[in-house]
LUMLONU-960289 format. One line per 5 residues: their letters; for each residue x, y, z of N, C-alpha, C. Coordinates in pm, whole numbers, plus 50000, padded with zeros to 5 digits. Each point is the difference from the previous one (the first is absolute). Layout:
<atoms>
A	X/Y/Z/X/Y/Z/X/Y/Z; ...
</atoms>
This chain:
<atoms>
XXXXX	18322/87603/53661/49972/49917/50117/49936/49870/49953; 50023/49910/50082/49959/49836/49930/49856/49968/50042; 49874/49968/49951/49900/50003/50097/49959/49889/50052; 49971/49993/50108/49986/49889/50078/49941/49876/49917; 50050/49819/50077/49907/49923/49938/49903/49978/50015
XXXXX	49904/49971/49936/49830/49944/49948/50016/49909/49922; 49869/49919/49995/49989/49926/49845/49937/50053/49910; 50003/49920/49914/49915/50047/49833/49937/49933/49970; 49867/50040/49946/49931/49928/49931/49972/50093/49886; 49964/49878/49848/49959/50061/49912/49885/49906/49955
XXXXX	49885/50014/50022/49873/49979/49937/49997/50046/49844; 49881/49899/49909/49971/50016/49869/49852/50034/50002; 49924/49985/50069/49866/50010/50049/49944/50122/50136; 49926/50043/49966/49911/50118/50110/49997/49912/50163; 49902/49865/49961/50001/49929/50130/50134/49976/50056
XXXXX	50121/49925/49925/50044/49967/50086/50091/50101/50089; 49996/50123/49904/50031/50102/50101/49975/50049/50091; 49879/50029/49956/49880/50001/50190/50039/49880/50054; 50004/49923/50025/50051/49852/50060/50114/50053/50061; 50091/50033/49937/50120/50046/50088/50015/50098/50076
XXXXX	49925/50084/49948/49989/50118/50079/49943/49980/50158; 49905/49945/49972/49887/49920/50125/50110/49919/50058; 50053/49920/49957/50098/49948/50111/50087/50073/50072; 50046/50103/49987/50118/50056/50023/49945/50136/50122; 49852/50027/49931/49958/50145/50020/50065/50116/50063
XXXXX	50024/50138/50065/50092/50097/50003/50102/49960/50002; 50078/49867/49967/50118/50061/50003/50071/49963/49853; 49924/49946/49944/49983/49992/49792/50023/50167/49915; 50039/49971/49925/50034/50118/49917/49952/50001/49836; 49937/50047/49940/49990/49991/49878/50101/50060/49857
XXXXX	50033/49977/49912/50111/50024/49925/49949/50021/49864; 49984/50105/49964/50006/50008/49828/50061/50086/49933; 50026/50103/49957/50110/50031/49982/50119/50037/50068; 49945/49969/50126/50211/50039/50067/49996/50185/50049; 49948/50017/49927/50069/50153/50016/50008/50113/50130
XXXXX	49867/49960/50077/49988/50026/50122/50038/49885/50108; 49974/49863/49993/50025/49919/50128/50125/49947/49970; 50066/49975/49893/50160/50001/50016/50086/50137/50085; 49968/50077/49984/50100/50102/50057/49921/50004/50120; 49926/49971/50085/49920/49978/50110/50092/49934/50075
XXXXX	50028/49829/49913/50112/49874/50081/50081/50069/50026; 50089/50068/49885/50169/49989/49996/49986/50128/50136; 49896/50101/49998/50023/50072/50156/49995/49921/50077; 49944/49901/49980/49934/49978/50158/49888/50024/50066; 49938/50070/49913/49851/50067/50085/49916/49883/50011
XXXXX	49992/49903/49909/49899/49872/49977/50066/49893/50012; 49938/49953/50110/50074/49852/49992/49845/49890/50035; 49988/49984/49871/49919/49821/49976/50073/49885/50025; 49919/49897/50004/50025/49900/50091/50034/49913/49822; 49847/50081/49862/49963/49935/49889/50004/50123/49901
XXXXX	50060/50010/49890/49977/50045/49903/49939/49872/49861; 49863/50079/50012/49922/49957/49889/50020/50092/49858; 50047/49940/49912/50050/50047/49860/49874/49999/49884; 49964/50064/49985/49810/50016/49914/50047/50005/49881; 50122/50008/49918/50040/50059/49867/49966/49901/49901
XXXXX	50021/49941/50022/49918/49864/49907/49896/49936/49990; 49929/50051/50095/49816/49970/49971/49963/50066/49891; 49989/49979/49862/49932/50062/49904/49865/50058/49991; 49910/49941/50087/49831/50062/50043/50038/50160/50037; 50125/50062/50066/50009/50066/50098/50063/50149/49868
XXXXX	50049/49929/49839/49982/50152/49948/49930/49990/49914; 50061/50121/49960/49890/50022/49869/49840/50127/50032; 49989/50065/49877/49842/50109/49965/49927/49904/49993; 49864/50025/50043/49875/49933/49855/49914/50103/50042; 49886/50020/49918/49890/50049/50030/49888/49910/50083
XXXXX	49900/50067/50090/49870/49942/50009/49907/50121/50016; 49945/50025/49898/49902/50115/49981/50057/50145/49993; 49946/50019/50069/50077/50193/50061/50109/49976/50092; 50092/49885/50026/50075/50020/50122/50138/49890/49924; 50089/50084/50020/50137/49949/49966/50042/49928/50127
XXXXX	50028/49868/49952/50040/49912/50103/50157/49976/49973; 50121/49964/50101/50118/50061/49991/50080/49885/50088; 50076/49912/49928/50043/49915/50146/50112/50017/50070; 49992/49982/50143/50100/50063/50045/50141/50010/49966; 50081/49885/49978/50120/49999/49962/50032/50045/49817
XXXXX	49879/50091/49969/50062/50080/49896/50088/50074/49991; 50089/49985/49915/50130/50113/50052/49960/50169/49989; 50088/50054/50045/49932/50172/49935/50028/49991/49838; 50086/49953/49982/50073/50042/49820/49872/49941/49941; 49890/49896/50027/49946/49915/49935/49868/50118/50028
XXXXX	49949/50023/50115/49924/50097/50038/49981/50116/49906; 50145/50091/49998/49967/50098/49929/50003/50028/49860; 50042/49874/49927/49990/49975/49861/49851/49905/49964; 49925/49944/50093/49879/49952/49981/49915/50067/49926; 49938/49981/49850/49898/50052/49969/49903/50038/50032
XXXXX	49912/49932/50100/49920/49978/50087/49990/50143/50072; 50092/49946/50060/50048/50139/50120/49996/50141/49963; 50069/49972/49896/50031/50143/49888/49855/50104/50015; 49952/49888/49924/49862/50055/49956/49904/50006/50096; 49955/49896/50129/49894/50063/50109/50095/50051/50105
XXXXX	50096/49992/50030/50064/50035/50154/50111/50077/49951; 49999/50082/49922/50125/50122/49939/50060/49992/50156; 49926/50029/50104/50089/50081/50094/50071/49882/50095; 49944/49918/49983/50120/49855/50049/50103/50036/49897; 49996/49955/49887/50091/49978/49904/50161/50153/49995
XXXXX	49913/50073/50039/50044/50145/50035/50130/49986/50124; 49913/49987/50098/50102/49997/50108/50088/49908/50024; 49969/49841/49927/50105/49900/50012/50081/50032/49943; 50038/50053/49852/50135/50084/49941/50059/50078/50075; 49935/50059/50089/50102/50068/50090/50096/49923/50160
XXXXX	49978/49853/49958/50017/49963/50136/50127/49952/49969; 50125/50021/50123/50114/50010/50001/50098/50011/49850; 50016/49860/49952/50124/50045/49870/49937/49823/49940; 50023/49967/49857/49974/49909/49934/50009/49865/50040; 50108/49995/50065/50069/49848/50090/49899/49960/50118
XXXXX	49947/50101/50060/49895/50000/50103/49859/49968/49920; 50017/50075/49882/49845/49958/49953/49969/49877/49933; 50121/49921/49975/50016/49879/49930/50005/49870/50097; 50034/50017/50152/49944/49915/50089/49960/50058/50112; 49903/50099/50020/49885/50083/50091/49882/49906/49965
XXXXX	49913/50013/50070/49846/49932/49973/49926/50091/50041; 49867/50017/49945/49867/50075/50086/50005/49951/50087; 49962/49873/50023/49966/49939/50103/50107/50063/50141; 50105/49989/49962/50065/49988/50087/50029/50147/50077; 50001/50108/49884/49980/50108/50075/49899/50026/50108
XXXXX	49917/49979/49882/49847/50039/50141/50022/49939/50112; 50019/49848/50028/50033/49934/50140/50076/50068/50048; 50108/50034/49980/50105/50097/50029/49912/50070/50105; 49935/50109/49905/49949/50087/50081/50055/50121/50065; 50102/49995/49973/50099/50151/50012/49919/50076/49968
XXXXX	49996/50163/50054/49882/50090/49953/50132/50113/49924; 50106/49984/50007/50050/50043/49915/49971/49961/49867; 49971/49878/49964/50011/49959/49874/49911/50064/49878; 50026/49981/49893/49910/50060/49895/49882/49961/49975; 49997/49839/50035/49856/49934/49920/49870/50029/50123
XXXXX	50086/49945/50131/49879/49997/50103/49876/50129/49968; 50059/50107/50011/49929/50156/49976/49933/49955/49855; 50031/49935/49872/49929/49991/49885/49907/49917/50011; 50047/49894/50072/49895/49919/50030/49839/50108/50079; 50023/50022/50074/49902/50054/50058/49952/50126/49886
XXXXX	50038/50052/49976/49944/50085/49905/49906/49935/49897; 50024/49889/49955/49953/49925/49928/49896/49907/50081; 49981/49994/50139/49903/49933/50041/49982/49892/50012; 50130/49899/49927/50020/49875/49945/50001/49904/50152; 49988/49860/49985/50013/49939/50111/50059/49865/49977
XXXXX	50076/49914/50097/50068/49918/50045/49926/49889/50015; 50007/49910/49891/49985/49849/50055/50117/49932/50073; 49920/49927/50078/50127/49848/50110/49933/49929/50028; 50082/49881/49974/49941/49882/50045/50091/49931/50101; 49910/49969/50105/50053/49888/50105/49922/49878/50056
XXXXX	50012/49911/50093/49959/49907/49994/49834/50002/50016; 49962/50118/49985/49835/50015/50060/49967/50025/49849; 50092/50037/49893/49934/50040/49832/50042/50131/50016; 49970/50059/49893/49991/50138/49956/49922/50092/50101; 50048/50127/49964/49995/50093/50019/50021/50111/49932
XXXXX	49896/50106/50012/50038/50146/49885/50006/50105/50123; 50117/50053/50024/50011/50148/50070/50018/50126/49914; 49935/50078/50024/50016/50129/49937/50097/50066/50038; 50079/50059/49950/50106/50082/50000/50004/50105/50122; 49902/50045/50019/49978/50096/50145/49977/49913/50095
XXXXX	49998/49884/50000/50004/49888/50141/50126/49920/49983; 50063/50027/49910/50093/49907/49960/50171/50035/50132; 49991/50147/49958/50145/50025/50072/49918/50059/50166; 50105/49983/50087/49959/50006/50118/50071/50053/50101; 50136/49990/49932/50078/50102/50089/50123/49994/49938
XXXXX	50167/50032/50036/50095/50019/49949/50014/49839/49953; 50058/49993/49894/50040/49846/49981/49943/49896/50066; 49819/50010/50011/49920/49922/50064/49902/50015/49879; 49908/49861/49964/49904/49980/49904/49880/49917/50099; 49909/49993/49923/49896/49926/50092/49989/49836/49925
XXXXX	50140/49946/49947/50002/49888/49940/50046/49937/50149; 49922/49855/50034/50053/49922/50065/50102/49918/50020; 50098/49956/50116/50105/49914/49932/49960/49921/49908; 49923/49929/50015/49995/49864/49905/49895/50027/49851; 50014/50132/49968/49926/50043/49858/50086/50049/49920
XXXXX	50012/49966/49878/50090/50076/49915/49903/50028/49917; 50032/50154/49927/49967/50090/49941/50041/49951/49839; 49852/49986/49926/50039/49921/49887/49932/50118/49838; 49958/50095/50050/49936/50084/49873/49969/50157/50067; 49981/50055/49882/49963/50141/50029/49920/50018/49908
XXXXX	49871/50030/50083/49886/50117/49856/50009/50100/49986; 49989/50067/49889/49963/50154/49992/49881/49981/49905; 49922/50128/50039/49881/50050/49921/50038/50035/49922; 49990/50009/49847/50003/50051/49902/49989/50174/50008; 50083/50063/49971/49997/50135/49967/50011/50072/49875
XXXXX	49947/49941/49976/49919/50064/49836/49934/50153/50017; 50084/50095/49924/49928/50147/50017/50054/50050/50075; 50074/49975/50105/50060/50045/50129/50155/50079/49926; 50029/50123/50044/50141/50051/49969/50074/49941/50140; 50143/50001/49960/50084/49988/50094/50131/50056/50004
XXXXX	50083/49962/50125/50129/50058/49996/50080/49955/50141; 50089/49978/50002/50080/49971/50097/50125/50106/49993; 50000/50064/50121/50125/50092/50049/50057/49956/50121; 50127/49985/50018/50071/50009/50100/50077/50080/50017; 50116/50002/50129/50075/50063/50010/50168/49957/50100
XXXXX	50087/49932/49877/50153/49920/50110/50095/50119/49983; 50102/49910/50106/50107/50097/49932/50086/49960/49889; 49979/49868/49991/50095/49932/49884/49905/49905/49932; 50042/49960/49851/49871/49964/49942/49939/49826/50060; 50098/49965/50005/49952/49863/50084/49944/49975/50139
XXXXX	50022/50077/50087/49909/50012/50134/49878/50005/49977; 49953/49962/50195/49897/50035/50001/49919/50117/49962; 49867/50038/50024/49970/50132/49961/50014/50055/50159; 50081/50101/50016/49932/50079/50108/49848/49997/50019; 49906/50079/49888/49883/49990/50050/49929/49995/49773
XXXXX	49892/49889/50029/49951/49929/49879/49912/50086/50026; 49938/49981/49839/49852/50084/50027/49923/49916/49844; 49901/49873/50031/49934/50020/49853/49851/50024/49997; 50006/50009/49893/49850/50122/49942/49936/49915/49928; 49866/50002/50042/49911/49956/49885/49859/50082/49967
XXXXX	49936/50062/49876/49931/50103/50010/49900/49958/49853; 49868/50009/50068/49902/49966/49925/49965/50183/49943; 49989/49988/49902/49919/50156/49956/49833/49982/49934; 49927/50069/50015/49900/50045/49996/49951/50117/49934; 49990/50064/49830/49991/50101/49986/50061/50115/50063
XXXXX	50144/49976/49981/50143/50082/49991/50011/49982/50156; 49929/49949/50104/50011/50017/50121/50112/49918/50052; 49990/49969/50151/50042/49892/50046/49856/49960/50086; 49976/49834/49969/49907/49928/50023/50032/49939/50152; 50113/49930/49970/50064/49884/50111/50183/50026/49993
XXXXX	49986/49993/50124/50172/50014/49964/50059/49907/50185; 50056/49912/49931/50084/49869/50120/50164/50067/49998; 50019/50027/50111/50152/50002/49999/50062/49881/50103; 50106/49966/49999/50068/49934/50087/50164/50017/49996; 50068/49999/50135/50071/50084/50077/50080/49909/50052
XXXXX	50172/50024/49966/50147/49924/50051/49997/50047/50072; 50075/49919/50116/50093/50061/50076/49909/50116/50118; 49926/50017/50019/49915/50079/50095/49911/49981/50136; 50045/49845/49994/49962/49945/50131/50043/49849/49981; 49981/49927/50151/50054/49900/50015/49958/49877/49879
XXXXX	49851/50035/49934/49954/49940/49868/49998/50081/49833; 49950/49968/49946/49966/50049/49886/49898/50043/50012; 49948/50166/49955/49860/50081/50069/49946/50074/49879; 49865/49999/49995/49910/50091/49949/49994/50145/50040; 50031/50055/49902/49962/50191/50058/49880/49996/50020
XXXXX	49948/49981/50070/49826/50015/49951/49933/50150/50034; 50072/50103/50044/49958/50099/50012/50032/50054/49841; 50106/49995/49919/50006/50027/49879/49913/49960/49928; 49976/49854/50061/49904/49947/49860/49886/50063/50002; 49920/50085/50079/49884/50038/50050/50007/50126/49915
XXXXX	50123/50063/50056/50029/50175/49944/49979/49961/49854; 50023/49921/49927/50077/50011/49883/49822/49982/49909; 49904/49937/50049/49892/50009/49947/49945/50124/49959; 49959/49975/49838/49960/50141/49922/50134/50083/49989; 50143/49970/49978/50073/50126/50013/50008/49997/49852
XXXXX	50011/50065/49917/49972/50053/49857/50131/50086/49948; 50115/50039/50117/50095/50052/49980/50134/49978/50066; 50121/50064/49947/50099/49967/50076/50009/50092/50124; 49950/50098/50012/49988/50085/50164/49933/49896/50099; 49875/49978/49994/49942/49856/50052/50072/49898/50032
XXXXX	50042/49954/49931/50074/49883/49968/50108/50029/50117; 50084/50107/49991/50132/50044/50078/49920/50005/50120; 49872/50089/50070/49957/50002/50110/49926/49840/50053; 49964/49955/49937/49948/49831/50068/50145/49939/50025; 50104/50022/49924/50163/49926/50002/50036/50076/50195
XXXXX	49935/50070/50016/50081/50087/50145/49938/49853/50069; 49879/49955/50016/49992/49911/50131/50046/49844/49994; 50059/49981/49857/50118/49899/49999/50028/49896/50086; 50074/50081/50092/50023/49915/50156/49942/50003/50152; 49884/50068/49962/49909/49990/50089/49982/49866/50042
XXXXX	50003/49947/50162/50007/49928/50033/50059/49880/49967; 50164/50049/49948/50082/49889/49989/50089/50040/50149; 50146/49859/49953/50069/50043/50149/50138/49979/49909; 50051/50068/49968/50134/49946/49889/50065/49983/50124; 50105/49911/49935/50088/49931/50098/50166/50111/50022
XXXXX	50057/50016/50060/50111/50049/50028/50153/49969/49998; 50050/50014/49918/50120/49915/49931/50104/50090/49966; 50080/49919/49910/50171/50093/49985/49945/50055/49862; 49880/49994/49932/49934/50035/49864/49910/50128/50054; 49965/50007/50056/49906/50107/50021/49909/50003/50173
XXXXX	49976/50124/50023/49947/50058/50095/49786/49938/49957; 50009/49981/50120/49785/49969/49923/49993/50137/49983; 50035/50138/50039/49928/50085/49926/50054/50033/49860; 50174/49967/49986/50002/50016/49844/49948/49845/49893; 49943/49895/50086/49912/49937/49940/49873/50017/49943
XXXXX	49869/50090/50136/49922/50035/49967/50008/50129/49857; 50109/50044/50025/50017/50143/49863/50051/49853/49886; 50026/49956/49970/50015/49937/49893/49877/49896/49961; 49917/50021/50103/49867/49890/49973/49951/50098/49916; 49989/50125/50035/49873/50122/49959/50067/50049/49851
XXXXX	50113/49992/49986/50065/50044/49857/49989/49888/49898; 50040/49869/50081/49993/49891/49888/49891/49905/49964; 49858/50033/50072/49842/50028/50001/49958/50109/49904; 50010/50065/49932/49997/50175/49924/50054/49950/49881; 50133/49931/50012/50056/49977/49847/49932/49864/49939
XXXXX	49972/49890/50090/49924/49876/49953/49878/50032/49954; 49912/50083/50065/49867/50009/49980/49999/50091/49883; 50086/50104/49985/49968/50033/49838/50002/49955/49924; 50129/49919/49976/50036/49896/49910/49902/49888/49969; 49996/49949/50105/49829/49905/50014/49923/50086/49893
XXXX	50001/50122/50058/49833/50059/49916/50025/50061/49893; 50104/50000/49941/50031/50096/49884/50003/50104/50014; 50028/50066/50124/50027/50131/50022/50137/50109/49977; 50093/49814/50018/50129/50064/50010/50018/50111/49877
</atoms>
């Protein structure tokens, strides 16, 4: 299908993108890798008035460090993401789950950035993101802004970014010491996940200290088990471990689709919660 006309803009600079954006406001579109708001046009589901093209602002990729917190710019690709040294070494479980996201061609013009805006709660990163705690800089015509990742998504393919802010970095805390693991579950290797699950697990004299999970596909956002994360304190074994994995989807709402039933969602939260968290802990 042909997608409707708009114009284009392509900015070299942060401002003058906010500039455009601000002119245009809801009915502007932002563009960096293509991969989600191109197949958006050619349906039809989106029709902007402005597509703003971010791919050539150089401020906007690239790792660096600042202290304990890996700073990440948005239009990093995944391929660049999950081969980052950086990454490797404090955020294993970013680096983890972006290898698993769709097939190579996707990961070679995908962006962080652009997923997270996205905001699909199917997706792989949104759920890592939150596990990781990490948060969202944007800037618009008022300056910056840092949202945290649990304020960040807000509902199905809704963010709490304003029209006229574009989303220019991502922090993560350093996870140094932390085990991890990312499990999903498609039917074919390039899909979505039916239902994501990643793990992150601090130990404590063979215990479990802290343990963050975050959860695909199980409600209209990307969600915290937080009844797991609770169970899972002090579990020292894999029986433990399997019984804190039962409240999984406690107070999620999986969605209902041609992929699965929410209750054979919730059974795949509680199985693929059990296999992350061992793995996380060296239990497997």
């Amino acid at each position: 299908m042909i997608p409707p006309a708009f114009d284009y803009a392509r900015p070299t600079t942060v401002d003058e993108a906010v500039r455009a954006l601000a002119d245009v406001g809801e009915d502007a579109k932002v563009l960096a890798g293509g991969q989600s708001l191109l197949m958006l046009l050619r349906l039809r589901l989106a029709f902007p008035e402005l597509v703003v093209d971010v791919g050539r602002i150089p401020e906007l990729r690239g790792v660096r460090e600042e202290g304990d917190t890996l700073v990440i710019g948005a239009t990093t690709t995944h391929h660049d993401v999950m081969r980052d040294p950086l990454v490797r070494r404090h955020a294993g479980l970013l680096a983890a789950a972006t290898a698993t996201v769709a097939d190579p061609a996707v990961r070679h013009r995908g962006t962080l950035g652009g997923s997270l805006a996205h905001a699909d709660p199917a997706g792989d990163l949104p759920a890592v993101l939150l596990a990781l705690e990490g948060e969202l800089v944007a800037v618009g015509p008022g300056g910056r802004r840092a949202i945290p990742a649990r304020e960040f998504f807000v509902d199905y393919l809704q963010t709490s970014l304003a029209p006229d802010e574009l989303l220019v970095e991502v922090r993560i805390p350093k996870a140094d010491g932390w085990g991890f693991h990312y499990e999903k579950f498609h039917r074919v290797a390039q899909s979505w996940p039916i239902v994501g699950v990643a793990a992150l697990v601090r130990r404590d004299d063979g215990r479990i200290a802290e343990a963050r999970i975050g959860l695909s596909n199980m409600g209209s956002t990307p969600l915290r088990a937080a009844a797991a994360e609770g169970a899972l304190s002090g579990a020292g074994d894999a029986q433990t471990v399997a019984r804190a994995a039962e409240s999984a989807a406690d107070g999620t709402r999986p969605p209902q689709d041609p992929s699965g039933s929410p209750e054979y969602r919730a059974h795949l939260a509680r199985v693929l919660t059990k296999r992350a968290v061992l793995a996380a802990a060296g239990m497997g």
